[in-house]
N, C-alpha and C positions, 0 to 999 in steps of 0.2 A: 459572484452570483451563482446559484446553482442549479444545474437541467433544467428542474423544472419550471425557472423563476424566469430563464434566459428564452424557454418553449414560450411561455405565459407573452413576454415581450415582444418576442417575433411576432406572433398572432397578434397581439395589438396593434405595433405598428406594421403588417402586413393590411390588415382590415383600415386601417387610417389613412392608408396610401391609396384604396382603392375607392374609396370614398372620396377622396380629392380628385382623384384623376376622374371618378363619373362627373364630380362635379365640373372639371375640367369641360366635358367631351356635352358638357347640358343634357349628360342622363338622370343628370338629379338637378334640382333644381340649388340655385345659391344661397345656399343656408349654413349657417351655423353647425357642424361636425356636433353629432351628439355625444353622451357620456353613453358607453356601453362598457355590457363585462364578457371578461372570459370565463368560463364554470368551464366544471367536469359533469357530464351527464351521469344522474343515476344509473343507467343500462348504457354499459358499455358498447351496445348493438348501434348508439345513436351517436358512433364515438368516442375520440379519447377528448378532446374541449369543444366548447360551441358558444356561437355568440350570438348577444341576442341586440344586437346596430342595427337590425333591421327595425324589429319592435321599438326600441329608444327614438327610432329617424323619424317616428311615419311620423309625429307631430312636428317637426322642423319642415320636413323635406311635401308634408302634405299629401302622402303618396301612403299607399297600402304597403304594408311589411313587403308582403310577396314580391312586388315589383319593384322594392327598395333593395333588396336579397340578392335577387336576379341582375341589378343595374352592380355591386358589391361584388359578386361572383363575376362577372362579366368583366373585371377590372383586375380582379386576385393575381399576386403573383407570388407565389411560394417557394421561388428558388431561394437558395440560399438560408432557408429555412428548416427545422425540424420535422415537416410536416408534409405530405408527399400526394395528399389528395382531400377535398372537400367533398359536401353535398349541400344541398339543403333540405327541409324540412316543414312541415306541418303550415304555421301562418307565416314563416319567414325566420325560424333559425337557421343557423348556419355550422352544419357541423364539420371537425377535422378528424383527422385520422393521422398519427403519428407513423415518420420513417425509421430506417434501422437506426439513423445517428441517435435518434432518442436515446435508445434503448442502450446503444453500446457508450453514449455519452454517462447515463446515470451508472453503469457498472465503473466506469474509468474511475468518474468522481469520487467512488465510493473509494476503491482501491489504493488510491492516489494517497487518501489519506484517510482512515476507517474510524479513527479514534476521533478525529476535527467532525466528521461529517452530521451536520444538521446546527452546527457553529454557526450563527449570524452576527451579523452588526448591527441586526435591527433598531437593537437599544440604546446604539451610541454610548453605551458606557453609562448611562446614567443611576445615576444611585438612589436605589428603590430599597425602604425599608417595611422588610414585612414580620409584621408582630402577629404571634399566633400562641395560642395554649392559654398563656398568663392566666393558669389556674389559682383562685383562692389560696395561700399556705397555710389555711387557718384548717385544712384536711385533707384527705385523697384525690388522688386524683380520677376523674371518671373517664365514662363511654365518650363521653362529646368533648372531654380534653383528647380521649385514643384518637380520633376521627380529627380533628382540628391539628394535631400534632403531624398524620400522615399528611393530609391536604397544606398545611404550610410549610413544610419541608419541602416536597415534591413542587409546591409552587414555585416557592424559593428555587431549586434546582431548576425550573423550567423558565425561571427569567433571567437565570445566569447564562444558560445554552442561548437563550434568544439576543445577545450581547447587552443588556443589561448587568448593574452592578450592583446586584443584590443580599441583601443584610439581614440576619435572622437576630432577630431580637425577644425575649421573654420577660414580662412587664411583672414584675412581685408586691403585689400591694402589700407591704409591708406595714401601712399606717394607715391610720384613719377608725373609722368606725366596726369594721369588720378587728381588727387588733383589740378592740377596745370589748367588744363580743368575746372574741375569743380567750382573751383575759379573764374575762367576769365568768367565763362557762370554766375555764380551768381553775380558777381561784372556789367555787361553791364544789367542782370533783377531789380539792384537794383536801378542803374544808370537813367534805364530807367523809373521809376515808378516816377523821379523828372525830368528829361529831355525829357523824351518823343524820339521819333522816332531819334533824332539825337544820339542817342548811338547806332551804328551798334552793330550787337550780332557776337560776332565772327564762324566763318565760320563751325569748326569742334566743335562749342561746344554744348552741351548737351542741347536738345534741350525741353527734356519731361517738360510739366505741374508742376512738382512738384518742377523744377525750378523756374518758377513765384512764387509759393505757398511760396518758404523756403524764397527768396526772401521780397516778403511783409510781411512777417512773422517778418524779421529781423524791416523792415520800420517800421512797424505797435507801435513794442515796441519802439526803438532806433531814430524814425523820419529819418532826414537829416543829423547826424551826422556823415556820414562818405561821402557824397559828395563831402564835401573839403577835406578829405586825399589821403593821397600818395598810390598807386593803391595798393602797394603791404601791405601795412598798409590796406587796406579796406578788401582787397581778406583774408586777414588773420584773420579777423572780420569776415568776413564774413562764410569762411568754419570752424573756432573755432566754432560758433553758427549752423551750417547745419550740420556739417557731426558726430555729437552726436548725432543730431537727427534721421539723418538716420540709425544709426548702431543703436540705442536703437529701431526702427522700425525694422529693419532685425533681432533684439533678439524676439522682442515681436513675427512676426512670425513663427521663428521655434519654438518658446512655443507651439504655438498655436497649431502646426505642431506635438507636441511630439516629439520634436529632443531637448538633451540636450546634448552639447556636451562639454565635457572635456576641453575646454580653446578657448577659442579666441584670435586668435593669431595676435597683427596689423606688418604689415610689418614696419612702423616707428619705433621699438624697433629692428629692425635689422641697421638700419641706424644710430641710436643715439646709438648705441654698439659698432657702426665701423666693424658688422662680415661685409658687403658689400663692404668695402673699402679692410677688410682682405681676400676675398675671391680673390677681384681681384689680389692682391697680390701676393696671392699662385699664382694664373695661370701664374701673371709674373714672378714670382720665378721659376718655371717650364718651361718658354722658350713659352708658350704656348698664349704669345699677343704681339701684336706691336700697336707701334701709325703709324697713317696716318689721314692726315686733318683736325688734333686738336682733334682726339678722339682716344680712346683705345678701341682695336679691339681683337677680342679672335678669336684664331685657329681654330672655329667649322671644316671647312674643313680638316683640317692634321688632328684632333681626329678621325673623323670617318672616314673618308678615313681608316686610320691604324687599326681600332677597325675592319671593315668589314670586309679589306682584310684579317684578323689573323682569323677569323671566315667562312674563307674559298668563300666570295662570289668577281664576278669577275671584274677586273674597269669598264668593259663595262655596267654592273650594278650599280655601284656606280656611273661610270660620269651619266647613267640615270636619280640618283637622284638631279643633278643640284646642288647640298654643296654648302652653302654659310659659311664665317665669320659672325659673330655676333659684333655687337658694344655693349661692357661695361659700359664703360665713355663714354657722349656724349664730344660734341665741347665745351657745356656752363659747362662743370666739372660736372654734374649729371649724377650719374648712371642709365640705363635702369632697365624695367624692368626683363630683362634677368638676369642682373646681380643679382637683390634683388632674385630671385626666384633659381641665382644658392646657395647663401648663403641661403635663407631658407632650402631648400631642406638638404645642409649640416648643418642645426642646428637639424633638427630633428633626423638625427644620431646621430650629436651629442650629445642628450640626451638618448640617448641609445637605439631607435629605429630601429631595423632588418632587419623589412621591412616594406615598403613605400606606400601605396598603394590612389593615386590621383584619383577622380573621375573629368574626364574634358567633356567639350562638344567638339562635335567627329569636330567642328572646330579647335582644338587643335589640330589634329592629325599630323603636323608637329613637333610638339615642342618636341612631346615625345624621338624621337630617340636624338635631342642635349642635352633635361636633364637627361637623361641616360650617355650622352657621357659625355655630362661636371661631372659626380659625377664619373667616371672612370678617367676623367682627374683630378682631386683632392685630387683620393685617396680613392675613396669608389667604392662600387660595385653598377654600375650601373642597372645592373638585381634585386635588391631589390631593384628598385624602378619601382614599377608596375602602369599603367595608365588603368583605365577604361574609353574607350571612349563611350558616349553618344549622342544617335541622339537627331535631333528636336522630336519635342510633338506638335502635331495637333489638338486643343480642336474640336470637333463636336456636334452638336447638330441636331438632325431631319434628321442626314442622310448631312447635311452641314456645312463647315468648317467655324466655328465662332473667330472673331477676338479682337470685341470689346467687352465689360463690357455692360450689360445690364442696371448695376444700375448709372456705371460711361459716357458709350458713351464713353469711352479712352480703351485704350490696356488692355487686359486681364491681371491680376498681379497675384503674389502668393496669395493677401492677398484678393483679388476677390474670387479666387478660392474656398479660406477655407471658405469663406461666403455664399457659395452657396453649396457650397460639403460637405457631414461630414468627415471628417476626416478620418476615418475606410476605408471609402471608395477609398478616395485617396490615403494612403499610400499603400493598398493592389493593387488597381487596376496599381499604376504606377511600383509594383514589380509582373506582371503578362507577362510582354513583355521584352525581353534581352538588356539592356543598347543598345548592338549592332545595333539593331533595331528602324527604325523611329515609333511613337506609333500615334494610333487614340487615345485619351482619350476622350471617349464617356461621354459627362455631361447629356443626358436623361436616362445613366445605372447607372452610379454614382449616381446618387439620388431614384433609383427604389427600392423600397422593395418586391422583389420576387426572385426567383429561376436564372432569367438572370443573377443579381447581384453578383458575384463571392461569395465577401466579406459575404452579406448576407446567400448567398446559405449556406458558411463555419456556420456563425455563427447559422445560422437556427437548422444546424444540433447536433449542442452542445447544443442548448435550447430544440432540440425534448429529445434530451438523455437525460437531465435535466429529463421532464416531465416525459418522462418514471420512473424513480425514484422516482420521489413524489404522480404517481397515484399508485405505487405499497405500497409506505408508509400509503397512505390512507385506503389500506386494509391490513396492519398493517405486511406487506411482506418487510422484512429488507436483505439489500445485507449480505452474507457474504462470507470466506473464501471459496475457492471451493478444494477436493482435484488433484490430477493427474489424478485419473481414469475418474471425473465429467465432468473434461477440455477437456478429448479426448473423451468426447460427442460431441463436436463441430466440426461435418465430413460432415455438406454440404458443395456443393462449394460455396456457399453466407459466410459460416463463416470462410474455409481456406481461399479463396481470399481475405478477410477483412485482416486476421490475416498476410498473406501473406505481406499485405501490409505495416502495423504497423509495422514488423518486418525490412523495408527501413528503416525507419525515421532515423536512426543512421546514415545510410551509405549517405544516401541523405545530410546528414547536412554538411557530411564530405566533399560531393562530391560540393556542393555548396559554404563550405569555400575554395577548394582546385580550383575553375573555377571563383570565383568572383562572384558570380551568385546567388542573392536570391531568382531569378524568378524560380531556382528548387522547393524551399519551398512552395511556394503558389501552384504552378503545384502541389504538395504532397499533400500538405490539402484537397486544390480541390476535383484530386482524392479520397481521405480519407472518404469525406462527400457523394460523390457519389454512392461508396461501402457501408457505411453504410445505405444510404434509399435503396437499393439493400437486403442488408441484411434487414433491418427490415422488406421490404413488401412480402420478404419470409419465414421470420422465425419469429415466434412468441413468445413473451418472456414471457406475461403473461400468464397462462393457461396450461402451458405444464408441466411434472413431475419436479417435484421439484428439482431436481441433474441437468436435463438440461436448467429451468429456473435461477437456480443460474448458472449455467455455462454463458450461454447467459448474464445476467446480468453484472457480471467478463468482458465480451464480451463488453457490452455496455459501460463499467465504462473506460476500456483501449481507447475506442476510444476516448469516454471524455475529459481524459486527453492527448491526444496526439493535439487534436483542440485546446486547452486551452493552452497547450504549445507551441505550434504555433504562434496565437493572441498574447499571453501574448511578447514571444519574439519579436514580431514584433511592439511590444505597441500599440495594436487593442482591443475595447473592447470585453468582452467575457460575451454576454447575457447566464442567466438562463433560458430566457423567455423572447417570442417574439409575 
C-alpha cells in the first residue's frame, strides 16, 4: 500500500476508534458508527485531510455536528500515526495536519523504487478489453479517429498501471453494407475513367478523392480488364485491391501515432465463422425476434422496456424514449450491422474478456443502451460493457476554425495531422480535455515550444531536473541516500506541497482507471511541473548545507521519476535536454 493510502487508513481507523470509545464513555449515545470520508481540503490552510463523521453522525447519534466533533476529538488518538495535530472547524469538520514521517515516508517510497511507483493491484489482474479508433476502411482516417486513438491508448496504459490486464483491440469492418458502398463507388470511378460522364456515381456512395485515386490506381496497372465483367466480378476486383490498401494505411498511421495494438480484429472472420448467423439464433431461440417483410427483426423494444422497468424507472420515461425494433437479417438475407456488432461484442467475452470497454463517437450515443440490452438478452452482463462517448474536435489555428489541409486543399485527416504536429504533442494535448467534452485543438500551441505548450511545459521540466544533476556532477557533487532525519529537512511549503502532491499519483492513477478518464493524468503532471518551478525558484539546491542539499536533491530525483513515468506510460518522449 502506498503513503498516502496507509495516511488515508490511519485517519480512518483513528476517527473509528474515537468514536467507540465516546460511545464507550456515553459521550455519544449507542448508535450505529456512521459511513464518513477522508477528503483533501481545497485550501491547504484547512489542512492536509478532514473528515466529515461529524456531519454523517448527527443523524444516528441525534446530536449536532459540533458537539459530535467535540465528543471525536476529545477521544483522538494519533500516535503512532502519520499525522501530529488536528483542529476542528466551521459546523463540525475535523481537520488534520500531516507529520515529518509523511513526507520523508512518500520520498522513501519513491526512491525505493521509481520506475514501480504509482503500480497498484487495484485491478486484480483482470482482463479488460478496450476497442477504440475502429475507423471505417472504406477511407481516411479523421480528427475524432486522432482524439479516440490518443484517449484509448492512454486509457489502456492507465488500467495497465492501475493492475488491470488491459487489451487494445481495433475492430475493421471489413463486410457488410458499408463494403458493398464502397464497391459500388469504386466500381462507377473505374467505369468512369473508360466511359466517361455516362456512368452516373451512385447517390449514397463515398464520394472522397481517394476514391478516384484507388480507382486509377486499379486502371493504371490492370488497364480495361474489368469493363467487360459482370458488376459483382469487377466490385470484387475491385475492393480485393482497395480495401488492403487502405487497412495497411490505417496501420501505418497508428505506427505513426504510437498505438500498437494487440490484434485487428476484421468483422469478416465473424461472418465466415457463422458466430453472426449464431447469434441471431440464440435470440431466436430465446423468443426474442420475428419476421415481418422478409426480414428478421429483434425485440430491442420488450428488452428494454423490461430491463428499465426492473430497474425501477417509469413507462412514462421509457415511452419518452421512443424504443424501437432493430432489423437483423435484412430482406436480401444479409445481416445488419447490428447484428455483426451484437456477435462481436459476444465474442470478446467470449474469450474471456470482463469487461468491455468501447470508445465511440458521442454520435453513437444511441446505440449504447441496445448493445447493453442485446448482451443481457444473450446472456451476459450488459453493465460490463462500458461505452466512452466522444465529442467532435475543432482544429483551430489563429484564433479560427480550420477545415482544409494546407499541403492537400482537402479535409483535414489523421495522417495530415501527424505531418504537421509532433506526435508528443498530439497524443498529450488530445488527453487534456474529457472524451465528454467538444475540444478546440489548437495547431499554433501544438507546435510551439514554450511554457503555453502543456506537453512541453511537462517535459521542460524533466530536462531542467536532468540539468540540475549534471551541473552538480560537474562539480563533482554526486546524489546519494539521504537518511530520515535529512528528509524532514524538507519543511518549506514549496517542498510539502511538491511532496504533497507526488504522494497522488497512486491514487490518481486509480481514480482515472476507475472514471475512464486519462485527462486526470496529464491534469497530474501538469500540475507536478508547475510545483516543481515553484519549488526550484524558491528553494535552492545547490549551495545549501550538504544534508539539505541532498535532501533537496532526493526531492528533485522523485519528481524525475514521476514526469518520466508519466511520458513513458503515455508513449511521450522524455528529453534530458531541451
Amino acid at each position: 500500500m502506498d503513503t498516502y493510502s496507509i495516511a488515508v487508513l490511519q485517519l480512518k481507523n483513528a476517527v473509528t476508534a474515537a468514536l467507540k470509545k465516546a460511545i464507550e464513555k456515553e459521550e455519544l449515545p449507542n448508535a450505529e458508527i456512521p459511513d464518513f470520508i477522508i477528503e483533501t481540503p481545497a485550501d491547504s490552510s484547512h489542512g492536509d485531510f478532514a473528515t466529515n463523521a461529524a456531519m454523517a453522525g448527527a443523524k444516528s447519534f441525534r446530536m449536532p455536528p459540533f458537539k459530535i466533533a467535540q465528543a471525536i476529538t476529545a477521544n483522538l488518538d494519533l500516535d503512532g500515526t502519520m499525522f501530529d495535530r488536528f483542529e476542528t472547524a466551521g459546523p463540525g469538520f475535523i481537520n488534520f495536519f500531516l507529520g515529518a514521517d509523511f513526507y520523508t515516508g512518500v520520498i522513501e517510497e519513491i526512491t525505493s523504487n521509481p520506475e514501480g511507483y504509482g503500480q497498484s493491484d487495484y485491478g486484480k489482474g483482470e482482463k479488460v478489453m478496450v476497442e477504440f479508433v475502429s475507423a471505417n476502411p472504406t477511407g481516411p482516417m479523421h480528427m475524432g479517429n486522432a482524439r479516440g486513438g490518443a484517449l484509448g491508448d492512454c486509457l489502456a496504459a492507465v488500467l495497465n498501471k492501475a493492475g488491470y490486464s488491459a487489451y487494445r483491440e481495433f475492430y475493421v469492418n471489413d463486410a457488410g453494407n458499408q463494403i458493398e458502398k464502397f464497391g459500388c463507388s469504386l466500381e462507377a470511378r473505374y467505369l468512369q475513367i473508360f466511359k466517361g460522364d455516362e456512368i452516373e456515381f451512385p447517390e449514397d456512395g463515398y464520394q472522397g478523392a481517394d476514391i478516384t485515386e484507388l480507382a486509377k490506381e486499379y486502371a493504371d496497372i490492370n488497364g480495361d480488364s474489368l469493363v467487360e465483367a459482370d458488376s459483382d466480378e469487377r466490385k470484387k476486383a475491385l475492393v480485393d485491391y482497395a480495401l488492403p490498401k487502405n487497412i495497411n494505411k490505417m496501420q501505418e498511421d497508428m505506427a505513426a501515432y504510437k498505438i500498437v495494438y494487440d490484434k485487428w480484429f476484421f468483422e469478416s472472420e465473424l461472418h465466415n465463422s457463422g458466430e453472426v448467423k449464431g447469434v441471431v439464433d440464440l435470440l431466436t431461440e430465446k423468443g426474442l425476434t420475428y419476421e415481418q417483410d422478409g426480414a428478421v427483426w429483434y425485440k430491442n423494444k420488450e428488452v428494454l422496456t423490461n430491463k428499465l422497468l426492473a430497474e425501477g424507472k417509469t413507462q412514462q420515461y421509457i415511452d419518452n424514449l421512443e424504443l424501437k425494433d432493430d432489423v437483423l437479417i435484412r430482406q436480401n438475407g444479409n445481416p445488419t450491422y447490428f447484428a455483426a456488432d451484437i456477435a462481436y461484442h459476444k465474442n470478446k467475452f467470449d474469450r474471456g474478456f470482463t469487461t468491455l470497454i468501447d470508445v465511440w463517437g458521442a454520435d453513437h450515443h444511441g446505440h449504447v443502451m441496445r448493445m447493453k440490452g442485446a448482451m443481457d438478452a444473450i446472456g451476459y452482463d450488459g453493465d460490463k460493457l462500458n461505452v466512452v462517448l466522444m465529442q467532435l474536435v475543432k482544429l483551430v489555428r489563429g484564433g479560427e476554425l480550420v477545415k482544409m489541409s494546407k499541403r492537400t486543399g482537402k479535409a483535414i485527416q489523421l495522417r495530415d495531422l501527424l505531418e504537421e504536429v509532433p506526435v508528443d504533442s498530439a497524443r498529450f494535448l488530445f488527453n487534456t480535455r474529457e472524451a465528454n467534452t467538444q475540444m478546440d485543438f489548437d495547431l499554433d500551441l501544438a507546435v510551439t515550444q514554450d511554457n503555453q505548450n502543456p506537453v512541453y511545459y511537462v517535459q521542460y521540466a524533466h530536462a531542467r531536473i536532468c540539468s540540475i544533476f549534471k551541473a552538480l556532477a560537474k562539480d563533482g557533487i554526486t546524489p546519494r541516500d539521504c537518511s530520515k532525519d535529512e528528509l524532514a529537512l524538507l519543511t518549506a511549503p514549496e517542498e510539502k506541497e511538491l511532496i504533497s502532491h507526488l504522494a497522488l499519483y497512486t491514487n490518481e492513477i486509480i481514480s482515472a482507471a476507475k472514471d475512464y478518464d486519462p485527462t486526470k493524468i496529464t491534469r497530474y503532471v501538469t500540475k507536478l511541473a508547475t510545483l516543481f518551478h515553484k519549488f526550484y525558484n524558491a528553494c535552492r539546491v545547490k549551495g545549501e548545507e550538504e544534508s539539505l542539499m541532498q535532501a533537496r536533491l532526493a526531492l528533485c530525483g522523485c519528481v524525475r521519476s514521476v514526469i518520466k513515468n508519466v511520458l513513458t506510460m503515455f508513449n511521450i518522449t522524455c528529453p534530458e535536454s531541451m
